[in-house]
C-alpha positions in Angstrom: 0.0 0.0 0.0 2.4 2.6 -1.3 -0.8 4.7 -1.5 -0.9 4.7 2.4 2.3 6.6 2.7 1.4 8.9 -0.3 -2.1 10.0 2.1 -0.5 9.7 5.2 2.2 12.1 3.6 -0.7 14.3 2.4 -1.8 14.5 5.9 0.9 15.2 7.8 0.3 18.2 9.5 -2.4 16.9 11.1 -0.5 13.5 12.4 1.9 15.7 13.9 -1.1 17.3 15.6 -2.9 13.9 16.3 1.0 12.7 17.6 1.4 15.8 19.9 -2.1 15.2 21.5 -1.3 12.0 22.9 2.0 12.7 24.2 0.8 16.0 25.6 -2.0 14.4 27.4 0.1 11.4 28.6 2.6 13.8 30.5 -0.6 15.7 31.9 -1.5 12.0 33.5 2.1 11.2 34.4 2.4 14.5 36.2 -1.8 14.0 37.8 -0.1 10.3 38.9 2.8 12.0 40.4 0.4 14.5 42.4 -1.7 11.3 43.4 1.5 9.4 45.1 2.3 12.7 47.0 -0.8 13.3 48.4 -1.2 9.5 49.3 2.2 9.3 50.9 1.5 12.4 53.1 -1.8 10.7 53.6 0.1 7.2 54.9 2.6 10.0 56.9 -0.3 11.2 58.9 -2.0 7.5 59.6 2.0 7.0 60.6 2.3 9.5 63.1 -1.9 9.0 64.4 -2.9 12.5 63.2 -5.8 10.7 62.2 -7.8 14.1 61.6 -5.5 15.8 59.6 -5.6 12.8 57.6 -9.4 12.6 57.0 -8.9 16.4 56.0 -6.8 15.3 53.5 -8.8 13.0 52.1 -11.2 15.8 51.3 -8.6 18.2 50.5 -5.7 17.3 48.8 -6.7 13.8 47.8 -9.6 14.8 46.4 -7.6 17.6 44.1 -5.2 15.2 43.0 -8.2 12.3 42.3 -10.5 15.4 40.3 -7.0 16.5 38.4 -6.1 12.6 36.9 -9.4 12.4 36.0 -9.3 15.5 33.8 -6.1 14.4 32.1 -7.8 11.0 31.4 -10.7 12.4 29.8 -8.1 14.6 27.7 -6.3 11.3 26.7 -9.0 9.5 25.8 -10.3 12.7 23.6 -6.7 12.8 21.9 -7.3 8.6 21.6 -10.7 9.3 19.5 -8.7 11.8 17.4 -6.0 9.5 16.7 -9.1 6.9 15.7 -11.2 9.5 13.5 -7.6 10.2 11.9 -6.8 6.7 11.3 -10.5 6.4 9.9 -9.8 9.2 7.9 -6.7 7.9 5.9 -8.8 4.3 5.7 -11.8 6.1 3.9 -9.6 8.1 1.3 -7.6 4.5 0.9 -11.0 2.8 0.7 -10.1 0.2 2.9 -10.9 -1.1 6.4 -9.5 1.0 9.2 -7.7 -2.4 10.5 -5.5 -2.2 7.2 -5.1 1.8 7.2 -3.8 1.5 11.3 -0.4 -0.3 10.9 0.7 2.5 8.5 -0.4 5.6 10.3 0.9 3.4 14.0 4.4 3.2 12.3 4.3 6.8 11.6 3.5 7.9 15.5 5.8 8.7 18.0 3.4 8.6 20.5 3.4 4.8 19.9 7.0 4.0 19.9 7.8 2.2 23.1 9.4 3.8 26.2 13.4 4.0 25.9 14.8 2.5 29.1 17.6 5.0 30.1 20.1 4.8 32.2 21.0 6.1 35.5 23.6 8.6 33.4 21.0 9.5 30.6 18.1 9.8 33.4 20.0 12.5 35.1 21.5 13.9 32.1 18.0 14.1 30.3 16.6 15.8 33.6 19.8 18.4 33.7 18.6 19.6 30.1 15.2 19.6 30.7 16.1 21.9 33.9 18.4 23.8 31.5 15.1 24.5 29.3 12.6 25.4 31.9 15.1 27.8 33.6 16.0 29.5 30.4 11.9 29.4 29.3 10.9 31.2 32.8 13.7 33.6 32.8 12.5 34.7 29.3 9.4 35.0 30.1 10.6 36.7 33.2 12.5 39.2 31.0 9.2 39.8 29.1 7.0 40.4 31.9 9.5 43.2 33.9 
């Protein structure tokens, strides 16, 4: 189906945009996860040391944020996910084939879909250092912009 990659091709701008979804939404869930744990471990802190009502305030409190806050990001992944699907049925209708034949070409084509690199101690902490470097240098910009 050399056709495939000549649509696919045709439609690239808006793989990129199908692409970015995804991978923008799974960070928002990785990031709602990471608020989840922290809010349950201070939770298990405070059953740990018996403050037993500080702990039921957190339940409704921070908890509750952090349940509210994954539950958003899901709903945003599983939009992106319906876009990647319309997308996919998109490139099957113009190939005028079933959307199980059109799916392996436009799956090869997102990076969303690649699997997860395992790093390394050394590139974990070297890929954190530059994503540091790039935050820093974003908010000073934007510091520089506002003053």
């Amino acid at each position: 189906m050399t056709d495939a990659n000549r649509v696919i091709d045709a439609k690239a701008g808006e793989l990129e945009t199908v692409d970015q979804a995804v991978m923008g939404q799974v960070v928002g869930v990785a990031q709602a996860i990471g608020d989840m744990r922290k809010a349950l471990d201070a939770l298990d802190g405070l059953l740990d040391d018996r403050q037993f009502e500080k702990a039921a305030a957190a339940g409704y409190q921070d908890i509750a944020a952090a349940f509210i806050f994954l539950q958003r990001t899901l709903g945003g992944l599983h939009s992106a996910e319906l876009d990647r699907h319309t997308f996919i049925s998109s490139v099957a209708k113009e190939l005028q084939c079933a959307y199980e034949d059109a799916e392996p070409f436009v799956a090869a084509r997102l990076q969303c879909l690649k699997p997860k690199p395992e790093l390394t101690e050394e590139e974990l902490a070297a890929a954190k250092a530059r994503f540091k470097e790039t935050l820093d240098s974003v908010s000073s910009k934007a510091g520089k912009e506002r003053g």
